[in-house]
N, C-alpha and C positions, 0 to 999 in steps of 0.2 A: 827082261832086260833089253833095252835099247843096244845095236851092236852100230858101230862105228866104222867102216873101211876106209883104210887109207894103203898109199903108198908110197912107202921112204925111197928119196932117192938123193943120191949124191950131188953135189952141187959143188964142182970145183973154184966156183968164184966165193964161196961164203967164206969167212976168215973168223965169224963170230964164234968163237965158242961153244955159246948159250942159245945162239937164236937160230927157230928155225920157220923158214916161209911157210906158210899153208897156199897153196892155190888149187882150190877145187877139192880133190880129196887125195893131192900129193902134197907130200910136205920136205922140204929142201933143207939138208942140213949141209955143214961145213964136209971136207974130207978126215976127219980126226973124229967127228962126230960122230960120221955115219959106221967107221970100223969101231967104232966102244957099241953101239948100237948094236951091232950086227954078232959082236961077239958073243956065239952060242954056250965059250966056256965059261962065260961069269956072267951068271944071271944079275949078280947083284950089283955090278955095276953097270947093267942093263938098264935096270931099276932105277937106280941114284942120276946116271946122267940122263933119261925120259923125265924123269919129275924136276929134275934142275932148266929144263931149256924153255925159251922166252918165245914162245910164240908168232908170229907178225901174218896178218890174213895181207896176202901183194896181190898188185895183178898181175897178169902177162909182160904189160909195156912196162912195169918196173924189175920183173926179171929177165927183159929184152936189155932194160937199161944197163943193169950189171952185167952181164953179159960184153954189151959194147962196150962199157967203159975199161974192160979187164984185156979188150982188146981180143978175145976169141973170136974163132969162125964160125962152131956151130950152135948149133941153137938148143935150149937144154931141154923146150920142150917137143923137139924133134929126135933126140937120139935113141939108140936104140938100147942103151947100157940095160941092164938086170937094173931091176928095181927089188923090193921090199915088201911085201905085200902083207898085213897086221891088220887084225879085228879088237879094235877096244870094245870091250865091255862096259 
């Protein structure tokens, strides 16, 4: 089987419910998204909201752009928050 790394990480400017950036081999979700995600007690809503979210491959200068237009200081691909670290199958 072909395995997949990535790494979820939060992204306090997303508002999208469903969508999540991919750049590189991180993938940016909203803050509502990332804790159903992350929540270890329900698998199955682990499950339903992974196979419900809308993808978008961005670059850099368009998660710079949100970023500046939200009016933040730091930059999301410089912080040091925990991230998420997941192997698909």
């Amino acid at each position: 089987m072909d395995k997949q790394e990535f790494f979820l990480r939060l992204c306090p400017y997303m508002k999208g419910i469903k969508e999540a950036w991919i750049i590189d081999r991180r993938i940016f979700v909203s803050p509502a998204i990332f804790q159903l995600l992350t929540d270890q007690d329900d698998p199955e809503t682990i499950s339903l909201v992974a196979n419900q979210l809308i993808f978008k491959a961005v670059s850099h200068r368009e998660l710079a752009e949100l970023t500046n237009s939200r009016d933040f200081v730091s930059s999301m691909t410089k912080t040091t928050e925990v991230v998420i670290h997941f192997v698909r199958m």
